[in-house]
C-alpha positions as CSV (number, residue, x, y, z in Angstrom):
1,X,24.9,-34.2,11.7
2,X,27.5,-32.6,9.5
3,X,26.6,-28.7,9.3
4,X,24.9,-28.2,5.4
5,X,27.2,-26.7,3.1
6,X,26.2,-24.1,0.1
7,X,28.5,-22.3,-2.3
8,X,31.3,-23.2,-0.3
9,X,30.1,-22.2,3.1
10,X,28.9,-24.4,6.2
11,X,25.6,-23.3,8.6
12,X,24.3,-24.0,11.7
13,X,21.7,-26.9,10.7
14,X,18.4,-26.7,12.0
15,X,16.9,-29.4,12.2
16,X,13.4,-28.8,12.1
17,X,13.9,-25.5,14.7
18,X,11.6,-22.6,14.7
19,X,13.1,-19.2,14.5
20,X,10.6,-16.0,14.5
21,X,11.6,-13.2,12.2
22,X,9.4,-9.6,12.2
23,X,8.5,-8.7,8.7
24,X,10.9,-7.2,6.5
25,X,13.9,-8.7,8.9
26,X,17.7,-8.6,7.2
27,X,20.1,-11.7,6.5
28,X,22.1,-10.3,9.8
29,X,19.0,-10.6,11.6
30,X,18.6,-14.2,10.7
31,X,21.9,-14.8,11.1
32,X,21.9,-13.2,15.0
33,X,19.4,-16.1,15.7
34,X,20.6,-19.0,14.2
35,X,24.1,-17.7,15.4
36,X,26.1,-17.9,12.0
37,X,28.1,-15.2,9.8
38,X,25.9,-12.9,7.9
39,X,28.6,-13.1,5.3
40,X,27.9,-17.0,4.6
41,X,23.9,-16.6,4.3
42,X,25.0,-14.0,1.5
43,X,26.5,-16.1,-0.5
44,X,24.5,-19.1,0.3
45,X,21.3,-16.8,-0.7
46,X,23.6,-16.3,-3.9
47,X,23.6,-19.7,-4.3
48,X,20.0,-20.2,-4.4
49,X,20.1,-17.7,-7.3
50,X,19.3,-14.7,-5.0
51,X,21.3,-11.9,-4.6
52,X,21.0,-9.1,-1.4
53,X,23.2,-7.9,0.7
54,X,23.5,-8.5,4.9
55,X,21.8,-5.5,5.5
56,X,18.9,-5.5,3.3
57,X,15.2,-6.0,4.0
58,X,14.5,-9.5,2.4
59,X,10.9,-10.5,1.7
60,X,9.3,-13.4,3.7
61,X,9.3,-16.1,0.5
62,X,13.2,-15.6,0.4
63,X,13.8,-15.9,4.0
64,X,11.8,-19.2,4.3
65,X,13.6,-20.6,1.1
66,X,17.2,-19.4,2.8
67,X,15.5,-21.5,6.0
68,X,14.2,-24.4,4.4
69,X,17.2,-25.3,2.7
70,X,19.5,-25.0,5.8
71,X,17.0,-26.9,8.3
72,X,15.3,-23.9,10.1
73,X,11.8,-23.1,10.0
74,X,11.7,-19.3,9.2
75,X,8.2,-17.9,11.1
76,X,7.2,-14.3,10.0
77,X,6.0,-12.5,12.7
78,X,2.2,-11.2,11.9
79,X,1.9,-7.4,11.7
80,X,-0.5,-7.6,15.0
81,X,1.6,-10.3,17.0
82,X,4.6,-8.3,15.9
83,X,2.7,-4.5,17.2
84,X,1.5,-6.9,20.5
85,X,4.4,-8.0,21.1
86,X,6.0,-4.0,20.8
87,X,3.4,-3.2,23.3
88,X,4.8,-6.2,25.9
89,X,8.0,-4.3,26.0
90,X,6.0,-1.0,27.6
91,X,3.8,-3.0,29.8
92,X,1.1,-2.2,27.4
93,X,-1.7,-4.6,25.5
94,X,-4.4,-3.1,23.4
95,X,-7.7,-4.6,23.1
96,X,-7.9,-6.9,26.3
97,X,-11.0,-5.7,28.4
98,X,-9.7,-5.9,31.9
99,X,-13.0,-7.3,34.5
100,X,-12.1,-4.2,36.6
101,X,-15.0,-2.7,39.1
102,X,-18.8,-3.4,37.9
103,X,-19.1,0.5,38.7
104,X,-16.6,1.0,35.5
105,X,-18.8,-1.0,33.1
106,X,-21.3,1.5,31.4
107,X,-23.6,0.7,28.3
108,X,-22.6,2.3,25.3
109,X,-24.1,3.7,21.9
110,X,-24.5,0.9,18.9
111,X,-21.2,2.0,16.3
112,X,-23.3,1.0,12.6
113,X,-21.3,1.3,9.4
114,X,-23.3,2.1,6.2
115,X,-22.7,-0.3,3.5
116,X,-23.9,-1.2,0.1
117,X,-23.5,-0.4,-4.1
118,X,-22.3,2.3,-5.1
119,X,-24.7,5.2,-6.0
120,X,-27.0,3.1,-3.8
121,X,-27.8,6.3,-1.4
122,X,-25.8,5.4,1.3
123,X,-24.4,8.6,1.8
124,X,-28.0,10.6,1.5
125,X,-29.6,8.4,3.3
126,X,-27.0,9.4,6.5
127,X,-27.5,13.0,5.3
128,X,-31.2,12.4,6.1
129,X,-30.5,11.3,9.2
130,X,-27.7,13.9,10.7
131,X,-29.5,16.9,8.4
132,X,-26.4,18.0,6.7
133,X,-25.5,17.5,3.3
134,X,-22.1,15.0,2.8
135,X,-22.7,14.1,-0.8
136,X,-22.9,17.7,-1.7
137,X,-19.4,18.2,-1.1
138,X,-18.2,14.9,-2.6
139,X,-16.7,14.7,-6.0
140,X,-18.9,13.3,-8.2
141,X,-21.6,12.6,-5.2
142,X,-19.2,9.5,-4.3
143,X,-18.0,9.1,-1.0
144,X,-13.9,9.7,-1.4
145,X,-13.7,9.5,3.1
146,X,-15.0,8.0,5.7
147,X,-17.2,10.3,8.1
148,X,-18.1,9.5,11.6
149,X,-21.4,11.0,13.3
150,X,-23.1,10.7,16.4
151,X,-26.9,10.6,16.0
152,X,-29.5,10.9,19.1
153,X,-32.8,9.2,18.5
154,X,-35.5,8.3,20.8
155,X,-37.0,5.0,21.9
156,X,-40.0,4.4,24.3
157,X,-39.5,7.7,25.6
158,X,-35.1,7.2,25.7
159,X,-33.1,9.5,24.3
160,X,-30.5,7.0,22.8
161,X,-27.2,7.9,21.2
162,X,-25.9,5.7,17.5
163,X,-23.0,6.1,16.2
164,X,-22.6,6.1,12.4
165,X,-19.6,5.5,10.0
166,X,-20.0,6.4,6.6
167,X,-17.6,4.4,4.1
168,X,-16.2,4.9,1.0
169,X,-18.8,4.2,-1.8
170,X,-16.1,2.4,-4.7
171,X,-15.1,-1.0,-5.1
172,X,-11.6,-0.2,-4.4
173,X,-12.1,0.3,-1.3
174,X,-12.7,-3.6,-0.1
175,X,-10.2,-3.3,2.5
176,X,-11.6,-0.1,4.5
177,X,-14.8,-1.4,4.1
178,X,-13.5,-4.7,5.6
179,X,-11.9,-2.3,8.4
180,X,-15.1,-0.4,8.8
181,X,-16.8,-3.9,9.7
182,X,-13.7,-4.6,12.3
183,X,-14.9,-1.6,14.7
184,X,-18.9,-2.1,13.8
185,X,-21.4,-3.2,15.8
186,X,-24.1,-3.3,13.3
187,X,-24.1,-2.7,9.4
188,X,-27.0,-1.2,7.8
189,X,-26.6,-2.6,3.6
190,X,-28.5,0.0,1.8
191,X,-29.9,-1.3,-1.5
192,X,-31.8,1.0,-4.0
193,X,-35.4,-0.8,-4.2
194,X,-35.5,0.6,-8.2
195,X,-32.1,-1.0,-8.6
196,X,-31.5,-4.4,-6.6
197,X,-28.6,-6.4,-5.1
198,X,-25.5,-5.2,-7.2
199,X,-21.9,-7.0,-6.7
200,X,-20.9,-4.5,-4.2
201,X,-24.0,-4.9,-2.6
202,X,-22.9,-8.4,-2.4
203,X,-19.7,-7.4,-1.5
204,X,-20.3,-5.7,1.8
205,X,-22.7,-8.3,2.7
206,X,-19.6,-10.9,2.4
207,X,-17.5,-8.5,4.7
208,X,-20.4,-7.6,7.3
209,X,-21.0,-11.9,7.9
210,X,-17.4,-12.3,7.9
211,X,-17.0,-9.8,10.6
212,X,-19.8,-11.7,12.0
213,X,-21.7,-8.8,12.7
214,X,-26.0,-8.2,12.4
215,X,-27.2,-6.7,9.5
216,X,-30.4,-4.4,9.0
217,X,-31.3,-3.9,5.6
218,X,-32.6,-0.5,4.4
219,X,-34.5,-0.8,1.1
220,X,-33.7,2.8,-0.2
221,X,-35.2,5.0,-3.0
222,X,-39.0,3.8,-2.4
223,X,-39.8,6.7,-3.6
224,X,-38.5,6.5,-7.4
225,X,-40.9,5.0,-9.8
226,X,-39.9,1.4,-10.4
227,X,-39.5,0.8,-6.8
228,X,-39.7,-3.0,-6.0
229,X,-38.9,-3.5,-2.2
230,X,-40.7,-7.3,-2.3
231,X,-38.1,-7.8,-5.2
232,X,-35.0,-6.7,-2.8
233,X,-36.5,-9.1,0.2
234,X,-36.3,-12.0,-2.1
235,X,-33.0,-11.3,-4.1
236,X,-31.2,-11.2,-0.3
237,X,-33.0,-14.8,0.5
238,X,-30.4,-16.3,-1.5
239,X,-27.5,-14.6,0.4
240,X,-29.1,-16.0,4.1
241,X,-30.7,-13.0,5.0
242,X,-34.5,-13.5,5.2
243,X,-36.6,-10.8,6.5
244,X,-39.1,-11.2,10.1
245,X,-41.9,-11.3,7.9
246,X,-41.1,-13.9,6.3
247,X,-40.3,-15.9,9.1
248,X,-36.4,-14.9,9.2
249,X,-35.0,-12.6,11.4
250,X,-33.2,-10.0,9.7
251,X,-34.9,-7.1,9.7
252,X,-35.6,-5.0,6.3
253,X,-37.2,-1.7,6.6
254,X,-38.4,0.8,3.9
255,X,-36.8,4.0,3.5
256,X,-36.8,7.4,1.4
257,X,-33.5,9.5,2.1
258,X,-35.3,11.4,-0.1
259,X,-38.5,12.2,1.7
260,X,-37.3,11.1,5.0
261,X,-39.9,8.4,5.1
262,X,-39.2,5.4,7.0
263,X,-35.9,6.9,8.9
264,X,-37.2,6.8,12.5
265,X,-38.3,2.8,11.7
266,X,-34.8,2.7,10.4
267,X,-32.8,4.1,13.9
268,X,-35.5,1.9,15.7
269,X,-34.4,-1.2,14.2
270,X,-30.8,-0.7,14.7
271,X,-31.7,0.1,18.3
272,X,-33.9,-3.1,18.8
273,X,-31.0,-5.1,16.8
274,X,-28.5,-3.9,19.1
275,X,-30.6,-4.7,22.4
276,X,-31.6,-8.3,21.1
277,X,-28.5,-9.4,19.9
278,X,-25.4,-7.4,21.8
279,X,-24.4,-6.7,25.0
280,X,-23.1,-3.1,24.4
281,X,-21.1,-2.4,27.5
282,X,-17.7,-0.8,27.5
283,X,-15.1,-0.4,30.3
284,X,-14.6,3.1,31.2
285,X,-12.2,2.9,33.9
286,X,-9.3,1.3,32.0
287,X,-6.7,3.8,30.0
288,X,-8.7,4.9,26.6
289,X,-8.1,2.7,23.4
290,X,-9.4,2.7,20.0
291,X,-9.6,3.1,16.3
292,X,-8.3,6.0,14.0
293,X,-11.6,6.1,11.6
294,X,-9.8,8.8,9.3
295,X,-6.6,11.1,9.4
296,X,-6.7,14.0,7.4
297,X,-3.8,17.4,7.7
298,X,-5.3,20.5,8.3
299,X,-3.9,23.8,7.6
300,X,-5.6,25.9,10.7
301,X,-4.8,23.0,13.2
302,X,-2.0,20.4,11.7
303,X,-2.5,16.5,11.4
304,X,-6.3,15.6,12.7
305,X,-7.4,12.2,13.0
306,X,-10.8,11.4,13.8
307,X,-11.0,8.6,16.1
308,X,-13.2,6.1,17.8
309,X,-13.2,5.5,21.3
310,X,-13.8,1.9,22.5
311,X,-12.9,1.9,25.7
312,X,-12.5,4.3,28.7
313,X,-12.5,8.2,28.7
314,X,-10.0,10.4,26.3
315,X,-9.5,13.6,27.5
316,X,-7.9,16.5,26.5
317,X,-4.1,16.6,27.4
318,X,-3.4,12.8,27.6
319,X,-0.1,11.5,25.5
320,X,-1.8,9.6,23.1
321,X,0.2,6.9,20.4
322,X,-1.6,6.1,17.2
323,X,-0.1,3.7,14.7
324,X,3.2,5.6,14.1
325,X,1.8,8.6,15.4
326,X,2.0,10.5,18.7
327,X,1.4,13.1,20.5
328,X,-0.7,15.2,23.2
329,X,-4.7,15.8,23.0
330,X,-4.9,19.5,22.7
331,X,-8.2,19.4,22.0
332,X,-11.3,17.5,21.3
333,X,-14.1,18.3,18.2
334,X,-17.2,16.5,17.7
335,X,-19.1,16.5,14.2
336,X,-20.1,19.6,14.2
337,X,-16.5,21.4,15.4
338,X,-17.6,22.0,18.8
339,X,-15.1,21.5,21.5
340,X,-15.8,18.8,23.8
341,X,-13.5,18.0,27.0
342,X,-13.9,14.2,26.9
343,X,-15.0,11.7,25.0
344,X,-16.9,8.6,26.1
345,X,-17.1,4.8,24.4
346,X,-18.3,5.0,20.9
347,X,-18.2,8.7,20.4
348,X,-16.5,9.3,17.1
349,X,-14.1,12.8,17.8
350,X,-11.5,14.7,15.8
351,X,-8.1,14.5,17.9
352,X,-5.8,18.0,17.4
353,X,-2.4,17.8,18.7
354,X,-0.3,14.3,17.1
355,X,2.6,15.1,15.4
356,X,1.9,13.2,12.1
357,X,-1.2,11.9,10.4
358,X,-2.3,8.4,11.2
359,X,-3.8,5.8,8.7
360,X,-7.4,4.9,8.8
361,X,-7.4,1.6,10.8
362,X,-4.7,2.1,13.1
363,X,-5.6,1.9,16.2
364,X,-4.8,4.1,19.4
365,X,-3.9,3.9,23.0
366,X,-3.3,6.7,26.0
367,X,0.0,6.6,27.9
368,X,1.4,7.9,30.7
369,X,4.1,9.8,29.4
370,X,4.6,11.4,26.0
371,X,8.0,10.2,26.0
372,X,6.8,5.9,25.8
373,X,4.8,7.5,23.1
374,X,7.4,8.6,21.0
375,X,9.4,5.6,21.5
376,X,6.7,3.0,20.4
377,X,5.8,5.1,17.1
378,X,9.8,5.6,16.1
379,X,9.5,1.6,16.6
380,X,6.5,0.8,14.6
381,X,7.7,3.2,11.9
382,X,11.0,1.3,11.8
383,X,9.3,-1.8,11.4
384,X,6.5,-0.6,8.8
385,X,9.3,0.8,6.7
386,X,11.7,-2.6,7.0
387,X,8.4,-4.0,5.8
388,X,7.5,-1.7,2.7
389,X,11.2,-1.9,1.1
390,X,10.9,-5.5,1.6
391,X,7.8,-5.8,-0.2
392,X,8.9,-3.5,-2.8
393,X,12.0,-5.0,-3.9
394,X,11.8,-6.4,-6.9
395,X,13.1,-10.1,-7.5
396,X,16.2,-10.7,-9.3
397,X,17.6,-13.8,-10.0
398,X,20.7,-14.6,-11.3
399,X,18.9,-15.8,-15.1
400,X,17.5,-12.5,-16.0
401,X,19.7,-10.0,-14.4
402,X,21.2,-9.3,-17.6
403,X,17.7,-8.3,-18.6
404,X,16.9,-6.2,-15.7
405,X,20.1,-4.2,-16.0
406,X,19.2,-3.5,-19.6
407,X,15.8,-2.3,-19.1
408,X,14.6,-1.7,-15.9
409,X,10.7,-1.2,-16.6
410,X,8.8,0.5,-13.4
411,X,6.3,3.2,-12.8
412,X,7.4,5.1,-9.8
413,X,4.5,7.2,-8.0
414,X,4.2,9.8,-5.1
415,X,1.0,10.1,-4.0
416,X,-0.1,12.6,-2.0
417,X,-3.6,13.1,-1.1
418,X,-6.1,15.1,2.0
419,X,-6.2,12.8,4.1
420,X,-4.4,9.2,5.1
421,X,-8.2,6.5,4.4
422,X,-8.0,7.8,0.6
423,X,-4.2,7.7,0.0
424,X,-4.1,4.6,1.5
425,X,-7.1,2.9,-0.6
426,X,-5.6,4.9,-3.7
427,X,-2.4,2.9,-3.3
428,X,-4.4,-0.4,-2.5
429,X,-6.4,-0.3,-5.8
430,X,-3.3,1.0,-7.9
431,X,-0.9,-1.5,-6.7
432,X,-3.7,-4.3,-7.9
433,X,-3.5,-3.5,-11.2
434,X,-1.8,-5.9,-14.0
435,X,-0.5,-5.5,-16.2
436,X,2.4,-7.5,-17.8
437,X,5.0,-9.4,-15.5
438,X,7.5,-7.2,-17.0
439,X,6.0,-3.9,-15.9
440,X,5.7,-3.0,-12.2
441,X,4.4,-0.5,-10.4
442,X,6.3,1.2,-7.4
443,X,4.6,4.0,-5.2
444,X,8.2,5.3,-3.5
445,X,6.3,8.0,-1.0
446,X,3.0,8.7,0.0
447,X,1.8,10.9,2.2
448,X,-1.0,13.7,3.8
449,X,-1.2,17.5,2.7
450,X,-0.9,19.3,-0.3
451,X,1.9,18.2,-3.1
452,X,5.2,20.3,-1.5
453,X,9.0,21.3,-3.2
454,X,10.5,18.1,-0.8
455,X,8.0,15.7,-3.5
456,X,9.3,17.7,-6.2
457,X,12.9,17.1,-5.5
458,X,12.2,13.6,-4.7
459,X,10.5,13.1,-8.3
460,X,13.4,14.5,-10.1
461,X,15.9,11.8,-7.9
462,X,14.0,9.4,-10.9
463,X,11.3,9.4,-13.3
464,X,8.6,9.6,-10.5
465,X,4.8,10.4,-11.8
466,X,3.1,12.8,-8.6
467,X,-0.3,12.3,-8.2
468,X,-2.2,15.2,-5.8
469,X,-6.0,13.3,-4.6
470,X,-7.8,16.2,-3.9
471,X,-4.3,18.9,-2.8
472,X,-2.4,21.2,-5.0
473,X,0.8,22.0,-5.2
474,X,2.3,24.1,-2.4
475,X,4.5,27.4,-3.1
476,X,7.6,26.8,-5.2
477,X,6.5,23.3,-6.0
478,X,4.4,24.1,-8.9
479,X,7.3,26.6,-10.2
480,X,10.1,24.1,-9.7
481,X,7.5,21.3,-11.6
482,X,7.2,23.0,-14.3
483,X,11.0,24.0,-14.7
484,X,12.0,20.2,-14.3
485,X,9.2,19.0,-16.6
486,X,8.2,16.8,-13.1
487,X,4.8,15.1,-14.5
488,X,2.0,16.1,-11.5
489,X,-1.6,14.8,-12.0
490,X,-4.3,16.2,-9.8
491,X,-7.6,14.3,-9.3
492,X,-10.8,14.5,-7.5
493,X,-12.2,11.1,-8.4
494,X,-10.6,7.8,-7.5
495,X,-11.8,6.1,-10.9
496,X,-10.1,8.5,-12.8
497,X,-6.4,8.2,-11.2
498,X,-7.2,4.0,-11.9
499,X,-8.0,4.5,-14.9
500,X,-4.9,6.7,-16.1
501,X,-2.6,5.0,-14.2
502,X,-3.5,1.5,-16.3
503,X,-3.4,3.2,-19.2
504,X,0.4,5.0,-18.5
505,X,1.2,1.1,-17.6
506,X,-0.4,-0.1,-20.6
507,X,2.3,2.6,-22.3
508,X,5.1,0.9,-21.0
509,X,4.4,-2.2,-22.6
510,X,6.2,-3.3,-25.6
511,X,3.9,-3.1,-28.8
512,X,2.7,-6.5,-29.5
513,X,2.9,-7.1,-33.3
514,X,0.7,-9.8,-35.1
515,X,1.4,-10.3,-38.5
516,X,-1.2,-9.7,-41.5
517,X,-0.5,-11.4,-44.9
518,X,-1.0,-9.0,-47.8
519,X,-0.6,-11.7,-50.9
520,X,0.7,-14.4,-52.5
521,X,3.0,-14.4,-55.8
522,X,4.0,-17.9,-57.4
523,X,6.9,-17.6,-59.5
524,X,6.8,-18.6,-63.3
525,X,10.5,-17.6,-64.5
526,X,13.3,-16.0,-63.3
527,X,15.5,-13.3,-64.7
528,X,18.7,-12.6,-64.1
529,X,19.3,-9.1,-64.2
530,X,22.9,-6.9,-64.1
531,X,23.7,-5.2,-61.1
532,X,20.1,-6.6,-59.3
533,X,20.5,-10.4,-59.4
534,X,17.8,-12.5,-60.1
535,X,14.0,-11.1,-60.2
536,X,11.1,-13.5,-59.7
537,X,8.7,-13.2,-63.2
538,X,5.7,-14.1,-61.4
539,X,1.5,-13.9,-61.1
540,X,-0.3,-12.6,-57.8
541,X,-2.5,-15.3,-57.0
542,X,-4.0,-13.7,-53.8
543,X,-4.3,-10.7,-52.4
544,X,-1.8,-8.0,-53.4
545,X,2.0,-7.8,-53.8
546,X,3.5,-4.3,-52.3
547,X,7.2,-3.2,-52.1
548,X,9.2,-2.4,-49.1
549,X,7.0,-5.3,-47.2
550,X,8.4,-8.5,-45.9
551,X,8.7,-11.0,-47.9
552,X,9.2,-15.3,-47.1
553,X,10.0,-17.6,-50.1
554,X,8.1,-21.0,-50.0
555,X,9.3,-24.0,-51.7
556,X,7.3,-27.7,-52.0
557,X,5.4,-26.3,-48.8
558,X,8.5,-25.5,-46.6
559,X,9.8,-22.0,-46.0
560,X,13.0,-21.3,-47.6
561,X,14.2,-17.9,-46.4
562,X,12.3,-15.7,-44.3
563,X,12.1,-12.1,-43.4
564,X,13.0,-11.0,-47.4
565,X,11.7,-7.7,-48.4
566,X,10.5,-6.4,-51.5
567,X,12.8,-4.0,-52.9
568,X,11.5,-3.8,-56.4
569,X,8.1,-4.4,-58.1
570,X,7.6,-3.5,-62.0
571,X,5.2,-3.8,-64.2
572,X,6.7,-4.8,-67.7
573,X,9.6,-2.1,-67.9
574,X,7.7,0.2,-65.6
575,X,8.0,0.4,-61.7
576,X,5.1,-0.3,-59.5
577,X,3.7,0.5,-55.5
578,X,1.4,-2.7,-55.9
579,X,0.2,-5.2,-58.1
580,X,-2.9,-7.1,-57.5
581,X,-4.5,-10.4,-57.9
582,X,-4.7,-12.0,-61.3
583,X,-2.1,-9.6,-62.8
584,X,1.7,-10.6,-63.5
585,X,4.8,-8.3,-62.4
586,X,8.7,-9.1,-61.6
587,X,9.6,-9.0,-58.0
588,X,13.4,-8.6,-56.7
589,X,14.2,-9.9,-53.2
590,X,17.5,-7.8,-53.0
591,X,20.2,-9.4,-52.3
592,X,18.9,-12.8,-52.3
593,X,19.1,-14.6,-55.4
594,X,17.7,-18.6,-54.5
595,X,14.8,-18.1,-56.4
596,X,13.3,-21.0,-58.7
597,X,10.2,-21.6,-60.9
598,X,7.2,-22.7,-59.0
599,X,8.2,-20.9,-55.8
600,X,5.5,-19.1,-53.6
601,X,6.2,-15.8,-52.6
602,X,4.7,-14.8,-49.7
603,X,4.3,-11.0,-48.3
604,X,3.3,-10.0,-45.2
605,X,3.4,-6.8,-42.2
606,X,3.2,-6.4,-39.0
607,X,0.2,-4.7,-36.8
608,X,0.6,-3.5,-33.7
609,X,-2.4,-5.2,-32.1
610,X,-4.6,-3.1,-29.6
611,X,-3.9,-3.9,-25.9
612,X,-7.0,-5.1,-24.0
């Protein structure tokens, strides 16, 4: 088979051939598998109405178009095949319970996330529970992290450990609450028993059976006039989950965050869900993995991500690699801020000592030295950042490129917030918003800690918008802000950054005109006049004639000229602003002069409509 030729240059065909690519992989990366010159991918990609250089992170579409049309099968890697296969190289898997020594396996607490609407009491109801007060200290009582607490109950004379995780409360955050589900055992779905199943509701109930994981349903606020709990049991019927007395076997239990009624039945029916249905063991022998829960920089102590363990022990001192994050254990906080010296299987602790702050989600592993944990977060950073500036390139094609030089019309962002769960979801819920194909949004850094001069500077590189989620600007930041006229926004409630952020992209737009008719003029005899031309004698028939509006002359139904104004309007010998229905006037159309008797004069303006 001859090799395919495009734009002038010949390629290795493929002939049906797999080749895997990791994500945000350049044209010489392709071109080191498929053996062939970078140069000739370049200009067959500029063929294909593309254009990006050998060096540049290319999105996946592009690469399996370039593949497709020379015969290769373009594969790009997952994000976890790609990160397991990073681990191969070290030896290393996460996740893959080893049988190891019966003696190793030990039972472990239940890990329940708290799910449900917002403003359902999800967030009290936990505060009940641990006797502290979260929603206190929450903007606007909504959840803005995730918490993680350890809670000891008792049951048939047991004291038994649960683990809770407490999730954001807004619908933005779909994907941590999806994440929450990942590392959950059980999900208690909170619904107000004065308020009902509520989309959200329905939404973490979509998440928690996708997960595949038991569900105990706490009928909250039974307490509050209007309380219907029968109502909530048979709303949730429709959604497959039927409660025991019914004859189902999910099990529903009345609470009161409030007045603490019900809360003991509550931690028993998590307990009794967890011993029916799960085998909670863990392996406590192997080298400790498990999930960062929330990542937040600290001013006393640096980055601290609060983590939970899923398998064996973390100690204090162990080199430790979390997403793109490293570093030793220098110490170990529960909850409360006490110091602990180990940490078991599904005990939620705050981890001092990595040099960076993780995102919520990663997930982390102990290894032997801190120098193999070093080298696999430089690699995973790497690899996230080949991935972001693919995904944030913008698609040119060769057709409107003209246009794109012209007017290049993006909202770049910095957002910088306390921790890594909200900046993260922030940038999730902004990035969803649209608004016109013409208008994109671009977030060009994000990061942990307060707003510092390093943003600043970056924000004057272009017209950059700084938002702080919760921080302040640091030092000189706030000085060299306001010398530069750098735009910084400071919030403390997620809607509210949405909400702005629409409305600046909603700026952006180009008006959007519709055009209003003002009235109709049907000429009767024209004039000619010296130094004017011909004016229109003619009577208003609807509406009313102004000057300096646009004007279109209609003949025998068909328009004539279009986009005429109406530079003079009299009234016998005397000028006029308007002239309304019924009454007669002369009407000049400047410098056009194809005016005839029985002609329909036409005026008109244009509105800028309201954008939706």
């Amino acid at each position: 088979m001859a090799a395919p030729s495009m734009g002038g240059v010949s390629l290795p065909r493929g002939n049906g051939q797999t080749v895997r690519l990791p994500r945000g992989a350049s044209l010489t990366d392709l071109a080191e598998r498929i053996n062939a010159e970078p140069a000739a991918l370049v200009t067959a990609l500029f063929h294909l109405g593309e254009m990006i250089t050998a060096t540049q992170s290319v999105n996946d579409e592009t690469l399996q178009l370039l593949g497709a049309e020379i015969g290769w099968v373009i594969q790009v890697v997952s994000p976890e095949d790609e990160d397991r296969e990073l681990l191969e190289t070290f030896d290393l898997t996460f996740g893959d319970e080893e049988s190891g020594d019966e003696d190793d396996w030990d039972i472990r607490p239940p890990v329940v996330t708290v799910m449900g609407h917002v403003d359902h009491g999800k967030t009290k109801l936990l505060d009940a529970l641990r006797h502290a007060n979260v929603a206190g200290k929450e903007a606007g009582g909504i959840t803005q992290h995730i918490g993680a607490y350890q809670i000891v109950t008792e049951l048939e004379g047991n004291e038994r450990p649960v683990t809770f995780i407490d999730t954001p409360g807004h619908e933005s955050f779909t994907a941590m609450r999806a994440r929450g589900a990942k590392v959950t055992d059980i999900v208690v779905l909170v619904v107000a028993a004065d308020d009902g199943v509520m989309p959200q509701t329905v939404e973490a109930l979509n998440h928690a059976q996708a997960a595949n994981v038991p569900i105990v349903v706490a009928v909250n606020k039974i307490d509050k006039e209007g309380a219907n709990p029968a109502k909530i049991r048979q709303q949730l019927t429709e959604y497959g989950l039927v409660a025991e007395e019914y004859g189902g076997d999910t099990m529903f239990v009345d609470v009161s965050a409030t007045t603490r009624q019900g809360l003991d039945d509550l931690l028993a029916a998590v307990l009794l869900t967890a011993d029916a249905s799960l085998d909670l063991r863990a392996n406590i022998g192997q080298d400790p993995q498990g999930v960062v829960i929330e990542g937040k920089l600290d001013k006393g102590r640096g980055p601290v991500a609060t983590v939970l363990v899923q398998r064996g022990i973390l100690r204090v001192g162990d080199s430790i690699v979390a997403g793109d994050a490293y570093g030793r254990v220098r110490s170990l906080l529960d909850e409360h801020g006490t110091k602990l010296k180990e940490a078991l299987p599904a005990r939620p602790v705050q981890v001092v000592g990595l040099t960076s702050v993780p995102r919520a989600g990663d997930t982390f592993l102990v290894v032997e030295e801190d120098r193999i944990a070093r080298q696999i977060a430089d690699r995973r950073q790497a690899r996230i950042r080949n991935a972001q500036n693919a995904s944030m390139r913008k698609r040119i094609s060769l057709e409107d490129l003209d246009a794109a030089l012209k007017e290049n019309r993006q909202l770049n962002l910095i957002i910088k917030g306390d921790n890594s769960g909200t900046v993260e979801a922030l940038e999730e819920a902004l990035m969803k918003i649209e608004v016109s194909d013409d208008i994109s949004l671009r977030v060009i850094h994000r990061g942990v800690g307060g707003i510092t001069k390093s943003d600043i500077d970056l924000a004057l590189a272009d017209d950059v918008i700084v938002l702080g989620f919760n921080v302040r600007a640091e030092g000189q930041a706030t000085e060299l802000a306001n010398r530069e006229g750098v735009d910084v926004r400071y919030y403390t409630v997620i809607y509210q950054a949405i909400e702005e952020i629409e409305a600046a992209l909603k700026g952006m737009l180009k008006p959007e005109y519709e055009e209003v008719q003002l009235g109709t003029a049907e000429v009767r005899e024209v004039f000619r006049v010296p130094k004017i031309g011909n004016v229109a004698g003619s009577l208003v028939r609807s509406g009313t004639i102004v000057r300096n509006s646009k004007a279109r002359l209609i003949r025998d139904g068909a328009v004539v000229a279009d986009n005429l104004t109406v530079e003079s309007l009299r009234r016998f010998k005397d000028d006029a602003t308007e002239v309304r229905e019924g009454y007669e006037c002369g009407i000049g159309l400047g410098s056009f002069n194809d005016i005839k008797p029985e002609d329909v004069i036409q005026t008109f303006e244009l509105r800028e409509k309201p954008r939706a």
